[in-house]
C-alpha positions, 0 to 999 in steps of 0.5 A, a space after each residue: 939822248 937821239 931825238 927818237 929816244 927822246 920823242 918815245 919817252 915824251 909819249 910814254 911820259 904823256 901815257 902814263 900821265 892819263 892812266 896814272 895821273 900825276 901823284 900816284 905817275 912813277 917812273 916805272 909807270 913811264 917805263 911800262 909805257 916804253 921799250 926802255 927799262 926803269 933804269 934807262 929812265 934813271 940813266 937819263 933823268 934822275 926823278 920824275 921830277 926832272 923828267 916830267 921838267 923836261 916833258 914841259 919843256 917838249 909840250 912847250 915846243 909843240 905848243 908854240 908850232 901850234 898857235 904861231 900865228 899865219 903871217 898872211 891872214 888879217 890880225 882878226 883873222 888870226 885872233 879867231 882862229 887862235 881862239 878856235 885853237 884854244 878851245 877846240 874841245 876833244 873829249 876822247 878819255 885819254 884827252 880828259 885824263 890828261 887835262 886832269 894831269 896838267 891841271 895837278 902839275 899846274 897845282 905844283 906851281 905854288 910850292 915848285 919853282 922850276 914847275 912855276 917857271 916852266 908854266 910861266 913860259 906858257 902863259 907868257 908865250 899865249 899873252 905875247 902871241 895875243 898882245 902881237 896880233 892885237 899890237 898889228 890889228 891896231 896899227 892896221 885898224 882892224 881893232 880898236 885902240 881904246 885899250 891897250 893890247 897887253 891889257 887885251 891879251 891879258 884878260 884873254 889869257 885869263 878867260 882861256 885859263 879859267 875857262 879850261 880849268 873849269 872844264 876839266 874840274 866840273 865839267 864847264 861847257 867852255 863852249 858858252 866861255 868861247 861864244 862870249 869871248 868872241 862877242 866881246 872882240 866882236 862888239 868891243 875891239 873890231 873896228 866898224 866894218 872889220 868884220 871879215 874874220 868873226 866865225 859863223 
């Protein structure tokens, strides 16, 4: 398959997510979404199910573009724009339409090991990117060392999950989660006087 063909059905896939969600997505819900017809879709992937495998594998690729760190800001810097990243908040339908449809296939992860394996790529990605920058802020002094940093990057990781899925399954303002994270990497990991990178 090109990379154009490939680029379509990963944005047909990712239509019919909002319109469909995930339990009621049929194939040819993606294809009416395309050029391509329901037996092209078959043609290059046997089921939703491997099709919808390969749709995580596209938004893993663009998330790792999207919270790869800038090398030449400070580590606090760097922290807080990921978390900016994290919670931006766009509220358009088509966006909260397809939060709902992450969060049913994130649903699938007990039950599906290849889902369950796929998911645990993101999470592992959000934590080492996080466990990097606070490793850095650290050695430089910008943040504390009374705990470590893959417990750090752990706990945000879990407050940025649970703040997201709150938002999608009863509307929770992650606005207020997002204040007091960076209140906490305010007053408890910068190091006095590193204050250059907390947002106004």
């Amino acid at each position: 398959m090109n990379s154009e063909t490939e680029d379509e059905l990963m944005q047909a896939t990712y239509s019919a997510l909002c319109k469909n969600g995930y339990a009621s997505l049929r194939m040819q819900d993606i294809a009416d979404e395309s050029s391509k017809s329901k037996a092209t879709l078959h043609y290059y992937y046997d089921s939703k199910h491997e099709l919808l495998s390969e749709f995580l594998d596209y938004l893993y690729e663009s998330f790792a573009e999207r919270i790869e760190a800038d090398e030449d800001e400070a580590p606090d810097e760097q922290l807080f724009e990921l978390i900016e990243l994290l919670f931006e908040r766009d509220d358009s339908d088509s966006q909260r339409e397809f939060r709902t449809a992450i969060l049913e296939v994130k649903a699938q992860g007990p039950y599906d090991d290849t889902y369950r394996e796929k998911l645990e790529k993101f999470d592992r990605l959000l934590h080492d990117s996080i466990q990097a920058i606070v490793e850095s802020g650290q050695k430089e002094g910008v943040f504390l060392t009374t705990a470590s940093a893959d417990d750090i990057a752990d706990f945000v990781v879990t407050v940025i999950n649970g703040a997201q899925t709150r938002h999608v399954s009863v509307n929770h303002d992650v606005g207020r989660t997002k204040r007091m994270l960076v209140q906490y990497i305010t007053e408890q990991l910068l190091a006095d006087g590193a204050t250059e990178g907390i947002p106004g």
